[in-house]
C-alpha positions, 0 to 999 in steps of 0.5 A: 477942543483945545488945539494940541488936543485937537492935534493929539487926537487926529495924530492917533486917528491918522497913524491907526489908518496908516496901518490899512492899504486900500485902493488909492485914488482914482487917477493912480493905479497901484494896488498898494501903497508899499508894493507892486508886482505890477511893475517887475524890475529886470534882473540885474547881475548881482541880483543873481548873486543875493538870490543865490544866497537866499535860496541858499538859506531857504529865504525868498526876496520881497516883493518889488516896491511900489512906485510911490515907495520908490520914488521917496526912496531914491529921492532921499537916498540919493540926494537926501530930499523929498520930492516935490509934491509935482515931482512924485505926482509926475513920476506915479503918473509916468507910463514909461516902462524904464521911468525907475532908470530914468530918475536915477540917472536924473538924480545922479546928476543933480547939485544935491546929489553931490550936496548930500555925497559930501556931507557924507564924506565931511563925516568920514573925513572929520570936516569940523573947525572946532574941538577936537579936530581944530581944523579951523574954519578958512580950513573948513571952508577949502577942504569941504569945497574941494571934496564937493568940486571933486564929487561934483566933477566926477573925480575918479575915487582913486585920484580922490584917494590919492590926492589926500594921501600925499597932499603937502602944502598949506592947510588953506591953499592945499586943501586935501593936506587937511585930512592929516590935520583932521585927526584926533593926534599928530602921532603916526600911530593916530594918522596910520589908525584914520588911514586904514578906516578911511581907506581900507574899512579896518579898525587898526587898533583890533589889528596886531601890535606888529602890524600897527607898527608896520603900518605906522612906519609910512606915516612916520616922517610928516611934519606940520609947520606953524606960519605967520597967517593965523591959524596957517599950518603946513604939511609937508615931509620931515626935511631932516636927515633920514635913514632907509625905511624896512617896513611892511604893508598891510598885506605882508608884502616887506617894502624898503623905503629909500631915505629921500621916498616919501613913504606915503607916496610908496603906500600910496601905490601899493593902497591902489594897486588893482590888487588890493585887497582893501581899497576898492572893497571897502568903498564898494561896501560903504556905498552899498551900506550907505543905499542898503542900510548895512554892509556886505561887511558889517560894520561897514568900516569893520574889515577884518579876517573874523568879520568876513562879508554876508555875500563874498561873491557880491561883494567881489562882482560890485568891486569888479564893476567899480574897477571896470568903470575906472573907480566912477563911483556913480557907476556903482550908484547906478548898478546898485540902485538899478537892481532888484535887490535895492527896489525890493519892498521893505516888509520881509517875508521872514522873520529869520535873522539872516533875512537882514543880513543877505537882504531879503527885504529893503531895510527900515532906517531912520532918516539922518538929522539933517535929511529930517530937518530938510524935509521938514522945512521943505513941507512947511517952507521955513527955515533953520538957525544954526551956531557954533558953540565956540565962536569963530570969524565966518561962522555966520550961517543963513538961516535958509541954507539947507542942513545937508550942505552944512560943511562944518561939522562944529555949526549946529542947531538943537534940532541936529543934535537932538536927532543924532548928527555925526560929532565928526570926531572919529570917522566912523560910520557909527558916530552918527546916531539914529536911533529913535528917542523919547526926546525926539518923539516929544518934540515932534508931538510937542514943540512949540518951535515946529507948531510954529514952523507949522503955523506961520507958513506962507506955503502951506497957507496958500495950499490950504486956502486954495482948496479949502472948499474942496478937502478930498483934493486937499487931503490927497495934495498933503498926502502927496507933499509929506509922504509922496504918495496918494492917501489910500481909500481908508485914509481919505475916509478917515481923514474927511470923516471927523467933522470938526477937521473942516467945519470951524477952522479948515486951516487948523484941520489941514495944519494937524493933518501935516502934522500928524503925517510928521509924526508917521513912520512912514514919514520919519523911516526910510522904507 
């Protein structure tokens, strides 16, 4: 038997076996590898609100998730890994009753938490040096470290918001004057359009012709300057000669802005007033959508009168939670990821379509490119190359850096594209793709450069030769590695059952094992 049919037939043998739950092994005690009622999770605030909702709608929540299908989830939704094979081993074995607040609170405050928060917000924020953003990339490089400082620092979200609204200076030494250079258009109707997605979730152009000019009017007097430094640009208020400003913010609220005001600073103030309808809304939302999978307010950049929240209340209690906690956005991590809505199962119990929309269930989603890519590396120990379509000075990456901390968004691989990387073109939430596509699915079953990522690994190598005379351990630490978890009874059985998986080559056998779990929902989904 050829080694891609060898490898096609246990891909089959292995995905039919995912689909049955048995007992686990021995030392793990979950009754199933997806949930657990076993281990209730106390009822938090906004979890009276969603159930509220449900029983409202005659839909009841999931069951809670199981400890080895949480501890994936929080790994990957919060800092965009896998756990270790030690980690979740360590974790399923944990006794502790708070050992779920335990690691979130680890995980909030570890270097890939704010690796993974930043690529998210490289890709709201348009972080990309080349065409048709054209940041540049000495520019790149200071905005995307500022953004990962600030996140990194615990900066409060509203002086984050602040400092880009009215940063001014140069592009390479003011690092958040770079969000009015990051826009597709220099126009105030193109700065005002990446103001109210950003930071109010609202599509400016589905608004009124009246309200876009309104809007458009406090972003009217900026002006970008050419320096003698290459590729240099300043950001600052027009100096000339100007006239009282008679506007109206987005609220209706008529304002008049005084000749020597700058009208961002008056927007500004008006943007993070406690009041506000838009700001700490559409954070809060994006946050939720982000852990959750779709927003209260769907899309979540989509804020407008007929697109009202599947949940007003939850919607307002998390911002009240954002606002107490002075805009922390891990205090709103922390409320979300604590509560029994966020550690349900992902099997519904519903086939009703609003079971998606008020969250009944833990949605399935694919994992973003870069998430896939680092988790694949990570199982193999092998690396990445990345370039730039259109080369530019210190576009140079190490192949060992991992995909979620690619600060510009031009430097790629045909592995990021392929499965749906943000382009960083337009800020939406929507321009990163991951939808599933034949394309990928032959790579994954096929690829000549993932068999080799496979073949060559010195990790996998040395984990195969040092239990290749013991399969059963071998089995259950693959298991452990590629989907943080123990293979259920059915699956070791099935696993060590076909005799040519051990008997000629245990390397190769191990080797199609890995890779068979790669080609898994379970692995590919979060879930």
């Amino acid at each position: 038997m050829t080694q891609h049919a060898r490898m096609a037939k246990t891909i089959l043998l292995l995905m039919a076996s995912l689909l049955c739950t048995a007992l686990p092994h021995a030392e793990i005690t979950n009754a199933s590898p997806f949930e657990d009622d076993a281990s209730p999770v106390p009822e938090q605030a906004l979890d009276q609100y969603v159930r509220a909702s449900l029983q409202a709608n005659h839909l009841e929540m999931a069951p809670v998730c199981s400890d080895a299908v949480f501890i994936r989830r929080a790994f990957l939704d919060l800092i965009g890994t896998l756990p270790t094979t030690q980690e979740a081993e360590a974790f399923l074995l944990d006794t502790r009753a708070d050992k779920r607040a335990r690691i979130i609170d680890e995980l909030l405050e570890r270097p890939e938490f704010t690796d993974y928060a930043s690529m998210k917000w490289c890709d709201l924020l348009r972080v990309k040096a080349e065409f048709p953003i054209n940041l540049w990339p000495n520019a790149v490089q200071c905005y995307a470290r500022w953004i990962r400082e600030s996140l990194r620092n615990h900066q409060p979200y509203d002086r984050f918001a602040r400092d880009l609204l009215t940063a001014s200076g140069s592009n390479f030494r003011v690092p958040p004057a770079n969000f009015y250079r990051a826009i597709q258009g220099r126009t105030p109707q193109a700065i005002a359009g990446a103001v109210a997605l950003t930071f109010m979730g609202v599509r400016l152009e589905k608004c009124s012709k009246d309200q876009q000019s309104a809007m458009e009017h406090f972003f009217s007097r900026i002006l970008y300057k050419k320096t003698e430094e290459w590729k240099e640009e300043i950001v600052c208020l027009d100096p000339a000669p100007a006239t009282p400003l008679d506007t109206v913010f987005p609220d209706g609220t008529a304002v008049k802005i005084a000749p020597d005001d700058d009208p961002r600073l008056v927007f500004a103030d008006w943007l993070l007033k406690p009041e506000n309808p838009w700001f700490a809304a559409n954070i809060t939302n994006r946050v939720w959508a982000w852990l959750l999978g779709r927003g209260i307010v769907h899309e979540p950049d989509d804020f407008r009168a007929d697109n009202p929240p599947s949940n007003p209340e939850l919607l307002k209690y998390l911002e009240g939670e954002l606002r107490g906690a002075h805009y922390d956005l891990r205090h709103l991590y922390r409320v979300i990821l604590n509560s029994r809505t966020y550690q349900q199962s992902s099997i519904p119990r519903s086939t009703d379509p609003k079971a998606t929309t008020l969250f009944a269930y833990y949605p399935v989603r694919r994992l973003e490119a870069e998430v896939l890519l680092d988790a694949i590396d990570r199982i193999a120990g092998s690396t990445e190359r990345y370039s730039s379509e259109i080369p530019e000075p210190f576009s140079y990456i190490p192949e060992t850096q991992r995909a979620i901390t690619l600060a510009d968004g031009s430097i790629s691989s045909p592995v990021l594209e392929l499965f749906g990387r943000s382009p960083r073109d337009t800020g939406l939430e929507s321009e990163r793709n991951n939808q599933t596509t034949d394309g990928q699915r032959l790579y994954l079953l096929n690829a000549t450069e993932l068999h080799k990522k496979m073949n060559s690994s010195q990790e996998l190598r040395r984990l195969f030769k040092k239990h290749q005379g013991n399969p059963q351990e071998l089995i259950r630490l693959i298991y452990l590695r590629v989907l943080s978890r123990v293979p259920t009874r059915v699956e070791e059985t099935t696993a060590e059952g076909h005799a040519y998986f051990w008997a000629e080559s245990p390397e190769a056998a191990a080797e199609d094992l890995v890779w068979a779990l790669i080609n898994t929902k379970e692995f590919l989904y979060r879930h």
